[in-house]
N, C-alpha and C positions, 0 to 999 in steps of 0.2 A: 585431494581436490585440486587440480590446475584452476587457477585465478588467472584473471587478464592479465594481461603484464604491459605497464609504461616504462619508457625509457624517457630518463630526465638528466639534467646537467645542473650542477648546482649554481647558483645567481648570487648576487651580493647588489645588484641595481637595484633602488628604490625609489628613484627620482619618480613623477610625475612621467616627463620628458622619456625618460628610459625604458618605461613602461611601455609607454606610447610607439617607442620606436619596437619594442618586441611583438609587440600585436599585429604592428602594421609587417612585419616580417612572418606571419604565421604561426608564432608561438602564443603561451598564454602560462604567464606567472602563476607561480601556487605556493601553499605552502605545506609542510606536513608537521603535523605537533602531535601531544598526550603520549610518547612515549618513554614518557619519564625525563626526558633530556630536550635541549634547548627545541627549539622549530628550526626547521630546516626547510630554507626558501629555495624552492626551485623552478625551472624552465621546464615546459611540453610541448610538445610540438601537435598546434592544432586539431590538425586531421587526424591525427593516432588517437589521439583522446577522444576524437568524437566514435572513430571506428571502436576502438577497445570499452568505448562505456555503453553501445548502442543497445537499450534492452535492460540492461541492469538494474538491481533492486538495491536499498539502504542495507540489505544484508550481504552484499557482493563484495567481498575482499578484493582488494586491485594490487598487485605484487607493483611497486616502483623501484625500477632499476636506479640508481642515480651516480653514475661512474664507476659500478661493478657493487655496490652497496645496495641489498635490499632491502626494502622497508613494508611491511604491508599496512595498510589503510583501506579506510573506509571513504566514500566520496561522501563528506558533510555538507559541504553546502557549494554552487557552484552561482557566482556573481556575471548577471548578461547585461549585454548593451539594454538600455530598454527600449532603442530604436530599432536595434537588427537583429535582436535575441542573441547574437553570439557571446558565446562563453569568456571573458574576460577576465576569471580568475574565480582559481580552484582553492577548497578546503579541504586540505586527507586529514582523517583523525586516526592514526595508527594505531595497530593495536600487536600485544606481546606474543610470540607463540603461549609463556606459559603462565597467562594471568585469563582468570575468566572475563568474558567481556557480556554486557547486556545487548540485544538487537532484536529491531523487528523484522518479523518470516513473514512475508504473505503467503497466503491459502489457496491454492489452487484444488477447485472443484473438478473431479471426475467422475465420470458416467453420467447417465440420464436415470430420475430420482423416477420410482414408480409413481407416486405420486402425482405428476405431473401429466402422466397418461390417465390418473385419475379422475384429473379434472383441476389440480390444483397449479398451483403456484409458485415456484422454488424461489425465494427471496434469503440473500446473503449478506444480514446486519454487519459481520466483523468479515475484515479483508485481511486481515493481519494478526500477530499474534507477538508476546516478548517473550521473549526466550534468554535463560543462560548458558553460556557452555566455553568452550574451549575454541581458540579463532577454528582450528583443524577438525571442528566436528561439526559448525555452524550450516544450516541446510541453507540454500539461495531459497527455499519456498519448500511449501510443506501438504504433500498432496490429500485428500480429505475426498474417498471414495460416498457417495451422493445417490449411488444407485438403488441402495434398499433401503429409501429413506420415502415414505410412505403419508400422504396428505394428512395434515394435520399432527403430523412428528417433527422434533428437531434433534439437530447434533450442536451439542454441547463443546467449548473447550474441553470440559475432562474427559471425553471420548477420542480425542484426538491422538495417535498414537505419532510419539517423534523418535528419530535415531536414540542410540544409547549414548551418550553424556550431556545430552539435550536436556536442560529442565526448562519445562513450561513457567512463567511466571504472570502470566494474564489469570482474571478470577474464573476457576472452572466453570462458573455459571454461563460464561459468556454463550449466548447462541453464536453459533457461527452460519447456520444453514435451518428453514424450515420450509417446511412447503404447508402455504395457506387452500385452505378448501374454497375457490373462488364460487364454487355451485353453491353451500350451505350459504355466502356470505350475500348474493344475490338476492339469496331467497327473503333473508333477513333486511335488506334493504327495503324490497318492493313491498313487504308489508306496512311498514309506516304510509307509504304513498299510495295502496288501496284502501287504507282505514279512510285516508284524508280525501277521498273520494265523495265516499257518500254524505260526509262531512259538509261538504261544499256545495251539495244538491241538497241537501236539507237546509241552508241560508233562506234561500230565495222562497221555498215553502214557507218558513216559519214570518216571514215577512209578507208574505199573499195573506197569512191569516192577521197579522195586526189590523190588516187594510180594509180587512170584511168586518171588522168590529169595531172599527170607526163609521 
C-alpha cells in the first residue's frame, strides 16, 4: 500500500518565541512518539501537510521522511489557531512494521439497497468499525455492498467481509446499515391521530347533554 509521504527536518527549538518564528515562516512543529523510543520533534512544511493529509481517515498511515529516516504514523491529533483554524501543531503516533496495531476503518456504502426502491429508508447507525492487524494489511476504509439489502433487513458487523490478516474487533451485533419501511411506519403514526379524531367530536356532544338536564 503507498502511504503519503512528509518530508521533515529534525528541530531541537522549544521556546515559545521559536515557535512563533516557524509558523510565521510556514512551517508547523510536530512531534512523533509510541515507537518504543524517545519522541522525535520535528519541522513540516505547511502546505505539504495540508496537500498530503487532504481527505485522509484516523486509519491513513503517513510515511515521514526526516533526513533520509522513515517513520510511519498515524495523524493523532492536530492543534489549530482557534482564530484562523490553521494547523499549529501536529501529533504522529508511530506505529511498527512488526507489532499488531488497533484502528478505526470507516465504512463505505455501496450500491443502491432494493429496499429503498421499496419505499423504505436506508439509515447507517455505525460509520466505522475497529479492527486489528498488521500496519501493511490496515484497509483506509472497508466497502460494505448495500444493494441487496431489502426494507425491513439489516447488515450486521459479523456479515461484513475484511482483507486476510484483518480481525474485526467491534461487537458482531453491531448494525451497521438497515433500511426502515417508512409506508408501514406512516401508517402506524396516523392511526393514533384518527382514533383522537372522533374523540374530540364526542367532547362537545357529551357536554350538549349535561346542558339539556340541567
Amino acid at each position: 500500500m503507498n502511504h503519503p509521504v512528509l518530508n521533515a527536518v529534525a528541530r531541537t527549538v522549544t521556546t515559545k518565541g521559536e515557535l512563533h518564528s516557524l509558523r510565521r515562516e510556514g512551517k508547523i512543529p510536530a512531534v512523533v512518539y509510541g515507537g518504543g523510543q524517545a519522541a522525535t520533534h520535528i519541522v513540516l512544511d505547511a502546505k505539504e501537510f495540508q496537500k498530503a493529509t487532504a481527505g485522509i481517515s484516523e486509519s491513513t498511515i503517513i510515511a515521514i521522511d526526516i533526513g533520509g529516516t522513515v517513520k510511519e504514523a498515524f495523524v493523532k491529533e492536530r492543534q489549530r489557531n482557534v482564530l484562523t483554524t490553521e494547523v499549529i501543531h501536529v501529533d504522529f503516533l508511530e506505529v511498527l512494521k512488526d507489532r499488531l496495531l488497533h484502528a478505526k476503518v470507516p465504512l463505505h456504502l455501496v450500491g443502491n439497497a432494493v429496499g429503498v426502491k421499496e419505499g423504505g429508508i436506508l439509515e447507517t447507525p455505525a460509520h466505522e468499525i475497529e479492527v486489528e492487524c498488521l500496519p501493511a494489511n490496515l484497509p483506509e476504509k472497508i466497502d460494505i455492498d448495500v444493494s441487496g439489502l431489502h426494507a425491513n433487513h439489516s447488515i450486521h458487523v459479523r456479515d461484513i467481509a475484511v482483507p486476510k490478516g484483518v480481525k474485526i474487533l467491534t461487537n458482531g451485533e453491531l448494525v451497521v446499515a438497515l433500511v426502515k419501511f417508512a409506508k408501514a411506519e406512516a401508517v402506524v403514526e396516523a392511526a393514533p391521530a384518527a382514533a383522537a379524531a372522533p374523540a374530540a367530536a364526542a367532547a362537545p356532544a357529551a357536554a350538549e347533554k349535561k346542558e339539556e338536564k340541567k
